[in-house]
Each structure stands twice: as C-alpha cells, then as structure tokens.
C-alpha positions as CSV (number, residue, x, y, z in Angstrom):
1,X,0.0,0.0,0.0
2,X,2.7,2.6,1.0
3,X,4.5,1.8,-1.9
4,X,1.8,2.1,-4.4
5,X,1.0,6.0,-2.5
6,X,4.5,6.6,-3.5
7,X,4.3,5.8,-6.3
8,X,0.6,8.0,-6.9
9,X,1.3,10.6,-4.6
10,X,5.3,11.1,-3.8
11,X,4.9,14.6,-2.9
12,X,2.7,13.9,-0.4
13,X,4.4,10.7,0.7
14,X,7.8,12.6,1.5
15,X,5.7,15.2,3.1
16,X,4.2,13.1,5.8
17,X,7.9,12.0,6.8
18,X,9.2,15.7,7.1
19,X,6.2,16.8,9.0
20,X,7.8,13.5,11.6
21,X,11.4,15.0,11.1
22,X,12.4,11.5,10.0
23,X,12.6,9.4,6.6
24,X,11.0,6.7,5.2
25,X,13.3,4.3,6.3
26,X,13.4,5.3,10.1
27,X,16.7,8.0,10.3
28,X,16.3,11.5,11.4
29,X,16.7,14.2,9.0
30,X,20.3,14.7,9.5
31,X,21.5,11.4,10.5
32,X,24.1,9.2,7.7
33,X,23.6,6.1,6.3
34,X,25.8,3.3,7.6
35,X,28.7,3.2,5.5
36,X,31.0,0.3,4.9
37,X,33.8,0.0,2.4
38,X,36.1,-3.1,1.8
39,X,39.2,-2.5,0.0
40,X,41.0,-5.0,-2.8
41,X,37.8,-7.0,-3.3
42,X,39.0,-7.6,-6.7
43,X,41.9,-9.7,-7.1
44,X,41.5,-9.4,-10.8
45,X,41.9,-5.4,-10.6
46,X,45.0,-3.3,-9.8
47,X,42.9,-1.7,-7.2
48,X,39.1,-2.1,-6.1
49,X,36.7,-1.0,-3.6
50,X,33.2,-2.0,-2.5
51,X,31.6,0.7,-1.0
52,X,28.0,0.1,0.7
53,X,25.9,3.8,1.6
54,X,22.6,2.0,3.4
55,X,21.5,0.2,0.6
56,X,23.0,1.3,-1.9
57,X,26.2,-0.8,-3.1
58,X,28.7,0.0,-5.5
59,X,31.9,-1.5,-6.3
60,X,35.0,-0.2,-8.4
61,X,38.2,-1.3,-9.9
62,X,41.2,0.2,-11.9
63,X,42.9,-1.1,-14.3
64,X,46.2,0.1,-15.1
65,X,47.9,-0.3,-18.6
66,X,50.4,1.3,-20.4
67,X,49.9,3.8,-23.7
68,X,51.8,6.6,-25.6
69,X,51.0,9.8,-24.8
70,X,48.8,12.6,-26.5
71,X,50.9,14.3,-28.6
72,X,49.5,17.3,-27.3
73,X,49.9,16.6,-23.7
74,X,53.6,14.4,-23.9
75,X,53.8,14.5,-20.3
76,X,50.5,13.3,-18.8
77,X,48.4,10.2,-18.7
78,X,45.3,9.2,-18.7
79,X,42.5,8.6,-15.9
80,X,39.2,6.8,-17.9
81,X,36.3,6.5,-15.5
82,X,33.2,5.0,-16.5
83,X,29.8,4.2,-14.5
84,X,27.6,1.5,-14.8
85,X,23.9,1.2,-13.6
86,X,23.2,-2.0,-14.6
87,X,19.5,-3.8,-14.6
88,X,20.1,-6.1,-11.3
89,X,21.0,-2.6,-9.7
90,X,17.3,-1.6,-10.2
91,X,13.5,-1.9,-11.9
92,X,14.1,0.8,-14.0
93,X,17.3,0.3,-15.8
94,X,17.4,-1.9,-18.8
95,X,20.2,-3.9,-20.4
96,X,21.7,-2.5,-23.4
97,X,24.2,0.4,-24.0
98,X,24.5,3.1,-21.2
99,X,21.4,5.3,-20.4
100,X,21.4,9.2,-19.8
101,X,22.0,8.6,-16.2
102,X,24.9,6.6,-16.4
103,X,26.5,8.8,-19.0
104,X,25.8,11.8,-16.6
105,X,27.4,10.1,-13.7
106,X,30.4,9.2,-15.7
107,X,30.4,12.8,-16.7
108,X,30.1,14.0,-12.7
109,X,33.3,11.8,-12.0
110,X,35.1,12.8,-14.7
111,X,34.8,16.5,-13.5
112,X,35.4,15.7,-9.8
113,X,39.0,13.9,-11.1
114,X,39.8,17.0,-13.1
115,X,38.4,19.5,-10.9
116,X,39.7,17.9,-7.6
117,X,43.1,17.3,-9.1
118,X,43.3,14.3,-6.9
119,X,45.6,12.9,-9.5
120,X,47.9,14.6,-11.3
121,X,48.4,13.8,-14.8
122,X,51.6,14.3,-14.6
123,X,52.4,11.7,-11.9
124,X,51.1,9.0,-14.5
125,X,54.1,9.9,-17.1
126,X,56.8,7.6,-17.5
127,X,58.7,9.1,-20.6
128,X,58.0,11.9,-21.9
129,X,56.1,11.6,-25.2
130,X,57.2,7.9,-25.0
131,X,55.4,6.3,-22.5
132,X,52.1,6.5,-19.9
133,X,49.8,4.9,-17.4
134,X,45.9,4.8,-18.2
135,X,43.8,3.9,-15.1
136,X,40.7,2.4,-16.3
137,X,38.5,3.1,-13.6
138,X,35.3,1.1,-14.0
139,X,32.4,1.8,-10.8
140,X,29.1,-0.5,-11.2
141,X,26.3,-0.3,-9.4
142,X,25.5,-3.4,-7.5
143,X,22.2,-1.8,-5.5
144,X,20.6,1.5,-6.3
145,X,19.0,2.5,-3.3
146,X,19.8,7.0,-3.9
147,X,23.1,9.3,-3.4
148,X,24.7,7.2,-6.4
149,X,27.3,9.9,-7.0
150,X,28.7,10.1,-3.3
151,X,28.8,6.5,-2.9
152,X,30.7,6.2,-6.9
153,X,33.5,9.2,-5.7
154,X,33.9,7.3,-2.3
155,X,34.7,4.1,-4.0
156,X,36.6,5.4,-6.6
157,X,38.9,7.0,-3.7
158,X,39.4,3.9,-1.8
159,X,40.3,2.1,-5.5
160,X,42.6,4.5,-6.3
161,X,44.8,4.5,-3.0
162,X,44.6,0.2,-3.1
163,X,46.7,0.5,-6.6
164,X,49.8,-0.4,-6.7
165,X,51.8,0.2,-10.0
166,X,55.3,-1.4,-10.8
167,X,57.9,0.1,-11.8
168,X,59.0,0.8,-15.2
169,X,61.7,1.6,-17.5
170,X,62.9,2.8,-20.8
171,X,65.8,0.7,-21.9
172,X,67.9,3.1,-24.0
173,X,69.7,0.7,-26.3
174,X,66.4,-1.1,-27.4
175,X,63.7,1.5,-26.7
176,X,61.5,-0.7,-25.2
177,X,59.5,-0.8,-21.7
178,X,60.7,-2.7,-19.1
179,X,58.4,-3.9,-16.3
180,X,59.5,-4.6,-12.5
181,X,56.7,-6.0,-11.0
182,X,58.7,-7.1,-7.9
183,X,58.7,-3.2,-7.3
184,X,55.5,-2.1,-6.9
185,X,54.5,1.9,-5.5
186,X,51.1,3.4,-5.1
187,X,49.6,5.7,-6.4
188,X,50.5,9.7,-5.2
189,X,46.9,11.0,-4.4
190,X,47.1,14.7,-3.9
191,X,43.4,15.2,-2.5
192,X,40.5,13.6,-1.1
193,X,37.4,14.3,-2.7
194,X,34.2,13.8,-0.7
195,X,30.6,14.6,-2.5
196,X,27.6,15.1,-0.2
197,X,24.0,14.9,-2.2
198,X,21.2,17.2,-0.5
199,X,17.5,18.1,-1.3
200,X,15.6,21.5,-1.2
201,X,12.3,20.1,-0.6
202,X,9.3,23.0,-0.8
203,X,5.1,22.7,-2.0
204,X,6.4,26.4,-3.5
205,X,5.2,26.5,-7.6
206,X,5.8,28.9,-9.5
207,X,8.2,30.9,-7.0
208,X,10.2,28.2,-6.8
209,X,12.2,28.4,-9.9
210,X,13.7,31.5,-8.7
211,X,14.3,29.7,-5.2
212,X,15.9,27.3,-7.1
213,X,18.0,29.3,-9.2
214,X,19.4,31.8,-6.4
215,X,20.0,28.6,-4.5
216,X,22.7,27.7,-7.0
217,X,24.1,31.0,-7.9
218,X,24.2,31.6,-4.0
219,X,26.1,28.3,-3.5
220,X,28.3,29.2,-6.5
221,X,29.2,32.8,-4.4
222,X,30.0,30.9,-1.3
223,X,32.5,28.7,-3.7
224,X,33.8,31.4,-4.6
225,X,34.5,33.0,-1.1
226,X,35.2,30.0,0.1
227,X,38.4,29.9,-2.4
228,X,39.5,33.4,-1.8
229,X,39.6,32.3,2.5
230,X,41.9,29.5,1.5
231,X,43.9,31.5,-0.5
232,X,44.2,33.9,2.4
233,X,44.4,31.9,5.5
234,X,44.9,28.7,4.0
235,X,42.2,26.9,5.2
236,X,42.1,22.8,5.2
237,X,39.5,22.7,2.6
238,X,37.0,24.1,-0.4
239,X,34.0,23.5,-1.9
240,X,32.8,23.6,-5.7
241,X,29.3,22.8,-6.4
242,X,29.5,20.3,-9.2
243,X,25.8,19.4,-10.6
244,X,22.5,20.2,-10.3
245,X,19.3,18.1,-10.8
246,X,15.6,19.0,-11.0
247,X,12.5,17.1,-10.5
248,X,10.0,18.4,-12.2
249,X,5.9,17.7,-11.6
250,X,2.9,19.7,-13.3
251,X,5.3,22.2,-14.6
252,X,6.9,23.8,-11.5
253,X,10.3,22.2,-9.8
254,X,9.6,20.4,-7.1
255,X,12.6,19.0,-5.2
256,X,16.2,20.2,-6.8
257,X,19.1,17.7,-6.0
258,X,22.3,19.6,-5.4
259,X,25.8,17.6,-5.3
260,X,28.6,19.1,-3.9
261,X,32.2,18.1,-3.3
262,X,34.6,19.0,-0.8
263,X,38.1,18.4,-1.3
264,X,39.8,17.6,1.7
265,X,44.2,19.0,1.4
266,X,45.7,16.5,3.5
C-alpha cells in the first residue's frame, strides 16, 4: 500500500515524513547512512573497492595499462572512469548500452577527477612523449537504493589508494619498456574528494524556480569566497558545487538535488 501512494502521490508521501522530522526508512533528517567499504575486493583489478551507503552498493576497480602519450599533452596520462547502472541494480534500468543517467554520472566523476586534481596527470608519465599509465577506472552499481554519486566518488577514492603500479623503464639501447613487477608503488593521491547529495524540498510553484535558481548562484558565491579564505588563511578545505538536478511535476520544480564536493588537502 505505501508503496503504491509513493508511487501515486510522492509529494505527499515525503511530506508526511518531514512533518515527523524523520525518513521513510526510520533515520532522522540529519542522520548518515551506515557506510562500509572493503578494499582490494578484486583480485582481478590493480585496485578495487566495494563501498555500501545504506543500501546502496557499488563497487570499483582500476585497471592500469600502459599507452603513448597525447601528442598534445607528452607529459600526462590518462585517468578513464566510467559508470555502470546496470539492470540487477534496479527496476528501472534496462540492459543494453549506457542510459542518460549513467553517462551523466560518468560525466560527474570525470569532473570531480579533473576539478579535484586528486591525481595529477603528470604523476602517470613515464617518458615523456614515449610512455604513460591509463587507469581504467570502471564503478558499477550493485544496489541503487539513492546518493549514487557520493557512494561512486567514495569508492573510486578507496580504489585509487589500493593500486599499486610497478615500476617501469625505458631501456635506452632497445627502446622498449621494461616492467619490474617485484617493485610495486602506489599511487601519489594529492586530494580527497568527498561529494555530499542534498535536497531543497518545498510545495512552493511557480516561485520556486527562482528559489531554485538563487540557491545555485548563491552556493556558487559561497564557492567562490570559500576559495578566496583559503587563498588567504589557508584553510584545510574548499567547496565547488559540481551538478545540479531537477525534478519536475505539473510544470513547476519540485525537489532540486544539489551535489557538492569537498576536497579535503591533506
């Protein structure tokens, strides 16, 4: 029955929790879900992660293999991610090639790597315009149960700092690569990314666009102010706001979904 109202009536079904000051599933309005992450649950991979946010599961690996540079970047690597929502993760994806939400998320991630700068391009060049790493960073969804994107960044993170890469040469007579895979180091990650999903929830109509709207641009000013405090006092952290989603019902936004991340310097 409750899930059929939800279904009908979702408005009204989120809006009998708040009026309790706790969620459908029994928290409080500000309390976490129970997280859990296990690290090098792949064997296969050169690092992996299975991180679990409530329900929602999702699981990464890299894979690390070696490529010649761009010609137009000689010195850098490359860092590939790609996300998978899969049909066993939930109802309403399908089997087939990735959907709009998928290619969004893989999108988000891609952004967070390059906005972030938890790696450094440059870190994943072995000879310049000769040789490079490319981490094939591959997150599926096991369980879709909401906050996709925190729980994807989170296990990404963990993957990243469980790869080990060996160590490899140029030998100058032959030109060829030469792999020591008795000497293995990790990976040099520079920041620590952490995204946080929130909701503006409001009955507002037509108002609400505006709401809406100024929300953003007023997050966007405190992103901005947040970056010129760091410069000045060199705070431990910052905070760009990274995507923005909309649900829309009979015309007028309803709930907007706001993902943030905060990158932690240490």
């Amino acid at each position: 029955m409750a899930a059929a109202f939800k279904t009908v009536e979702p408005l009204e079904y989120y809006r009998r929790f708040l009026k309790e000051n706790c969620r459908p599933d029994g928290r409080e309005l500000g309390e976490f879900r129970t997280t859990t992450v296990n690290i090098g649950s792949i064997t296969t991979a050169d690092g992996s992660a299975l991180v679990k946010l409530g329900n929602t599961t999702v699981i990464c690996g890299v894979k690390a293999e070696l490529a010649a540079p761009a010609v137009d970047s000689a010195n850098k690597g490359y860092i590939v991610p790609n996300v998978e929502l899969p049909s066993l993760c939930a109802e309403r994806f399908r089997s087939g090639p990735p959907g709009e939400e998928a290619q969004a998320a893989s999108q988000f991630i891609a952004d967070v790597i390059e906005n972030s700068q938890m790696i450094v391009k440059e870190d994943l060049c072995i000879a310049n315009g000769k040789l490079a790493w490319v981490l094939y960073c591959d997150i599926i969804c096991l369980d879709y149960d909401g906050n996709l994107l925190d729980a994807s960044v989170f296990a990404l993170l963990a993957a990243l700092k469980n790869v080990q890469l060996p160590l490899v040469t140029i030998n100058e007579e032959t030109g060829l690569s030469e792999v020591n895979l008795k000497q293995k180091n990790p990976l040099i990650i520079r920041k620590h990314p952490v995204a946080t999903s929130f909701a503006v929830f409001d009955e507002w109509k037509s108002s609400y666009r505006s709401q809406a709207s100024g929300l953003y641009h007023q997050s966007n000013y405190k992103t901005q102010r947040s970056k010129e405090a760091h410069r000045q006092s060199n705070k431990k952290y910052n905070t760009k706001v990274n995507k923005k989603r909309a649900l829309f019902k009979n015309g007028f936004v309803k709930i907007v979904f706001v993902t943030v991340f905060t990158n932690l310097l240490y």
